[in-house]
C-alpha positions as CSV (number, residue, x, y, z in Angstrom):
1,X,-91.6,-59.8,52.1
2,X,-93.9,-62.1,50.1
3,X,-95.3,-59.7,47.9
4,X,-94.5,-57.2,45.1
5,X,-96.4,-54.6,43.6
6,X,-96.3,-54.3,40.7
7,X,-93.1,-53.2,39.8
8,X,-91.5,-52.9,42.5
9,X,-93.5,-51.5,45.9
10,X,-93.1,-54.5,48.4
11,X,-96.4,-54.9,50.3
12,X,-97.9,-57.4,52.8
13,X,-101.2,-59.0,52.4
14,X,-103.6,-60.6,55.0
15,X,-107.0,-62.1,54.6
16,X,-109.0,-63.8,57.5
17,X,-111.3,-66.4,55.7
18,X,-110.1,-67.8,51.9
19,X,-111.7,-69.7,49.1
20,X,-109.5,-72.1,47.5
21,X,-110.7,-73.2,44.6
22,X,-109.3,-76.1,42.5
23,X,-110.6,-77.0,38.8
24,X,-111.5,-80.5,39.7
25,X,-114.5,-82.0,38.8
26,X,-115.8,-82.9,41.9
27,X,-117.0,-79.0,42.1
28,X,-119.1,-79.6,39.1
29,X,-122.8,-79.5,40.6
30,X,-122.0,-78.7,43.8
31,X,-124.1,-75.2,43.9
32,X,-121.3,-73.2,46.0
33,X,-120.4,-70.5,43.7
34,X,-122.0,-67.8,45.2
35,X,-120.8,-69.0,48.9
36,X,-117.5,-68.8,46.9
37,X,-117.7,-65.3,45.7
38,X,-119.0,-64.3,49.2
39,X,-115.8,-65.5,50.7
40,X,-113.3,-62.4,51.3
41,X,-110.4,-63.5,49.4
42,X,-110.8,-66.1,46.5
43,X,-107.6,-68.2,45.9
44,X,-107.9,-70.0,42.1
45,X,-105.2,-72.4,40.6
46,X,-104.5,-73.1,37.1
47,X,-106.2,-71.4,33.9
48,X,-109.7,-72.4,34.9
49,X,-112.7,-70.5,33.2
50,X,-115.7,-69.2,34.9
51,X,-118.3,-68.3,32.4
52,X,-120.5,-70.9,32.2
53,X,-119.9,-72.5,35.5
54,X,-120.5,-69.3,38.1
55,X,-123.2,-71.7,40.3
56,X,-120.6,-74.4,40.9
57,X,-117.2,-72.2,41.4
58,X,-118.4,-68.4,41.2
59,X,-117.2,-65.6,38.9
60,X,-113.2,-65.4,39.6
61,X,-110.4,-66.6,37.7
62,X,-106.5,-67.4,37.8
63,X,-104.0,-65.4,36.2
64,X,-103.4,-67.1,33.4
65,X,-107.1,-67.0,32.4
66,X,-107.3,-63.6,32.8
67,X,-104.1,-62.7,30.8
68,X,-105.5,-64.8,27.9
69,X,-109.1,-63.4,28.0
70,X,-108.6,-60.0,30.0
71,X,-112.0,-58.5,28.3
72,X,-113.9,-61.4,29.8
73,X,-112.9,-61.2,33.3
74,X,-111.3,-57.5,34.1
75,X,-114.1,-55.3,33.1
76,X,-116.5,-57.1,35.5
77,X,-114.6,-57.2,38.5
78,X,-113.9,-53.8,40.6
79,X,-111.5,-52.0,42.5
80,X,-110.5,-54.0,45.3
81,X,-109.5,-57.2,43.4
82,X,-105.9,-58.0,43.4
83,X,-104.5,-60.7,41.1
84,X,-101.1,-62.6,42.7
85,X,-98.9,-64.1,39.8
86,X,-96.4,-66.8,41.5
87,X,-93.9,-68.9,39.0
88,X,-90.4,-70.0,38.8
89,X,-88.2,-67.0,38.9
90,X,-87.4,-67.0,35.2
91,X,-90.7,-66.2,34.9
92,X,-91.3,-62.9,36.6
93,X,-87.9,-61.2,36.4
94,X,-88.1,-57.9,35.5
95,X,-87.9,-58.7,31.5
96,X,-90.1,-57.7,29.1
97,X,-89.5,-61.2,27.4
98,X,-90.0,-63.1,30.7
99,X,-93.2,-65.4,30.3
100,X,-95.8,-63.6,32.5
101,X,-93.3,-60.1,33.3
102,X,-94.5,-58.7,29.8
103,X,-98.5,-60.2,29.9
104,X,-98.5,-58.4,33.7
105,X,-96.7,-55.5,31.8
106,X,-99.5,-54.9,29.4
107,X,-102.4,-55.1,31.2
108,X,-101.4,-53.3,34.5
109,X,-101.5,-50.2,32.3
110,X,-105.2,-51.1,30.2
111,X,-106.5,-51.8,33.9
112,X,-105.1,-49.6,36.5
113,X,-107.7,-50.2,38.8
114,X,-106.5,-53.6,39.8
115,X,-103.5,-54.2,42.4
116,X,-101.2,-56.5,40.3
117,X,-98.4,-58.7,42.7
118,X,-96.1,-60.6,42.0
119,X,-94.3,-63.6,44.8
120,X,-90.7,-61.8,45.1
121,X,-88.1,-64.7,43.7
122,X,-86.5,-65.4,47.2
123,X,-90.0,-66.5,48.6
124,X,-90.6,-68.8,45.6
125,X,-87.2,-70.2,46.2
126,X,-87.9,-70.5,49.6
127,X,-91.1,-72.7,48.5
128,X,-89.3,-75.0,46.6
129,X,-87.1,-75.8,49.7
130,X,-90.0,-76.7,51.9
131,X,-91.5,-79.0,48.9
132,X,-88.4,-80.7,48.9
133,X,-88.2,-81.3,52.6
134,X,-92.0,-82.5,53.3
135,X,-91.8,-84.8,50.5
136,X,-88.0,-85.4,49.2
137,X,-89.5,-84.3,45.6
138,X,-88.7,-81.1,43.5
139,X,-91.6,-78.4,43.7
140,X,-94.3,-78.3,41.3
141,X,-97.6,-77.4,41.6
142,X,-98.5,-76.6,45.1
143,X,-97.1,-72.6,45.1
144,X,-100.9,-71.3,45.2
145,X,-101.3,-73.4,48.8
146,X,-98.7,-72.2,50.4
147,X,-99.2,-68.9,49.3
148,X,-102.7,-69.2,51.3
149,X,-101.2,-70.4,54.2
150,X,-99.3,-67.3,54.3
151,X,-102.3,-64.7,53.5
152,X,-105.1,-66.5,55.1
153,X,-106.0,-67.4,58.4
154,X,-108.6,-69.6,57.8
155,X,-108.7,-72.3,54.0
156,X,-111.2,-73.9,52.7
157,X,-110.9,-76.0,49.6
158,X,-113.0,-76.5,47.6
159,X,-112.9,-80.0,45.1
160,X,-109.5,-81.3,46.6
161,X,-109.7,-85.2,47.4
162,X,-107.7,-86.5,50.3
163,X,-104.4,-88.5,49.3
164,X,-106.1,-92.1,49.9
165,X,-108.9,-90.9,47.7
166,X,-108.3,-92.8,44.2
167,X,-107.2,-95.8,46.4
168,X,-110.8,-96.4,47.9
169,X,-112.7,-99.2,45.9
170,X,-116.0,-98.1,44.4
171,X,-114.9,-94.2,44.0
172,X,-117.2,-92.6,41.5
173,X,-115.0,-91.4,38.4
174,X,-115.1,-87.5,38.0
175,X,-112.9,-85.6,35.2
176,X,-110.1,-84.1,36.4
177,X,-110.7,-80.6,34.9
178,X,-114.4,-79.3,35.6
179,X,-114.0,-77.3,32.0
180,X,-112.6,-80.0,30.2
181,X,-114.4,-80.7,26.6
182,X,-113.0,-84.7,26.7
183,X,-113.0,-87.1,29.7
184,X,-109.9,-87.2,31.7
185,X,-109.9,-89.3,34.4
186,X,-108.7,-87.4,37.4
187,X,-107.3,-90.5,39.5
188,X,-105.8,-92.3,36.3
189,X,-103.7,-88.3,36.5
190,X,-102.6,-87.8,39.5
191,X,-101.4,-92.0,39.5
192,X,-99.8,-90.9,36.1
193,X,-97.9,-88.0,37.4
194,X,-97.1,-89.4,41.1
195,X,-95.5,-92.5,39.9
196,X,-92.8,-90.6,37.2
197,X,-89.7,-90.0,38.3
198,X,-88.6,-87.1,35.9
199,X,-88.4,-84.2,37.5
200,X,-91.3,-81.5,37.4
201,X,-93.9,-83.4,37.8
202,X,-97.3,-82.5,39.5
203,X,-97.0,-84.6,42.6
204,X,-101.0,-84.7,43.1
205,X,-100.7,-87.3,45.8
206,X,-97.9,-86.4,47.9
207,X,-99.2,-82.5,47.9
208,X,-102.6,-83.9,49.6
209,X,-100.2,-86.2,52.2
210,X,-98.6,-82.5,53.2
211,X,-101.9,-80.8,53.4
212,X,-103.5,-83.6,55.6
213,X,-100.9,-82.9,57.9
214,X,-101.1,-79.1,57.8
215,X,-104.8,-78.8,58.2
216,X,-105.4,-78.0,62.1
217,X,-101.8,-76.2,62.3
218,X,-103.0,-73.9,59.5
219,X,-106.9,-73.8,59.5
220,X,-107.2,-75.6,56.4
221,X,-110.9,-77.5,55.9
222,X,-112.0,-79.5,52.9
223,X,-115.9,-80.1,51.2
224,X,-116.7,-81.4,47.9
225,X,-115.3,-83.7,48.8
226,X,-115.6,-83.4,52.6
227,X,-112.9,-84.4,54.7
């Protein structure tokens, strides 16, 4: 199984078209959120906010968002809206003091109108595994991908750059966060994280080299940027 109910109930989940939507800034402008929130299932990654920004990437927001501002986002959204928490292990055992186990705890019972999951621990081991035989790198940050590759038969992405992107002279600069109040650069980040050698780092590069390859075995298109 891939899934968990919350607590425990194991469950399988299928959607045939997905929005993935990234927090890059190359979705600032583009005018898709309500193509976004008209897609059956809505897939977002990291702790993005919405508010302010629903023309460019719609009204719905990642876990951690919603666990820090739960009165902004779960008393607009109804009945059929299922939030997926995926993480290391550590962080989703069955422990009150577990990072997100206690957060998922406490608002499961304020909103019970909301399917809560959880990715069971084998299947997140299981994902570290592949990361580390596409690329020869420990995991990090592409759980939420492969997660849609699983649920979804058809992806599209929304503000992901291909891997050659930051390479190509005469690239206009975007930040890498949509939200963010100062300028990041987002190719100056992913060169950053890419080129460290510690372990954990958010292999921005490689990721895009692994979806490239997985886009026609997998359904996976691309726009803002299209590619």
């Amino acid at each position: 199984q891939l899934l968990l109910m919350f607590p425990s109930q194991s469950m399988t989940m299928l959607c045939h078209n997905c929005a993935f939507l990234t927090s890059s800034g190359h979705i600032l402008g583009s005018g898709v959120g309500d193509e976004i929130d008209h897609t059956e299932c809505v897939i977002c990654i990291n702790d993005a906010p919405t508010t302010g920004y629903e023309s460019d990437v719609g009204s719905h927001s990642s876990v951690s968002y919603v666990f820090r501002n739960p009165n902004e986002f779960l008393r607009r959204t109804d009945s059929h809206s299922v939030i997926i928490f995926c993480g290391p292990p550590y962080k989703i055992r069955k422990d009150p003091k577990a990072a997100f186990y206690g957060s998922l705890q406490r608002v499961s019972m304020t909103y019970r109108d909301i399917s809560y999951l959880t990715v069971t621990p084998s299947k997140m081991l299981t994902f570290d595994d592949l990361f580390l035989r596409e690329t020869g790198y420990d995991r990090t940050g592409w759980f939420t991908m492969v997660i849609a590759i699983v649920i979804c038969d058809n992806i599209k992405a929304y503000g992901m750059v291909p891997h050659n992107h930051c390479g190509t002279p005469g690239i206009k600069k975007v930040r890498y966060h949509y939200y963010d109040r100062w300028w990041v650069n987002e190719c100056a980040t992913y060169f950053q994280h890419e080129n460290r050698r510690s372990q954990g780092q958010h292999r921005f590069i490689t990721e895009k080299r692994v979806f490239a390859r997985w886009a026609k075995q997998y359904n996976i298109t691309f726009t803002h940027p299209r590619w």
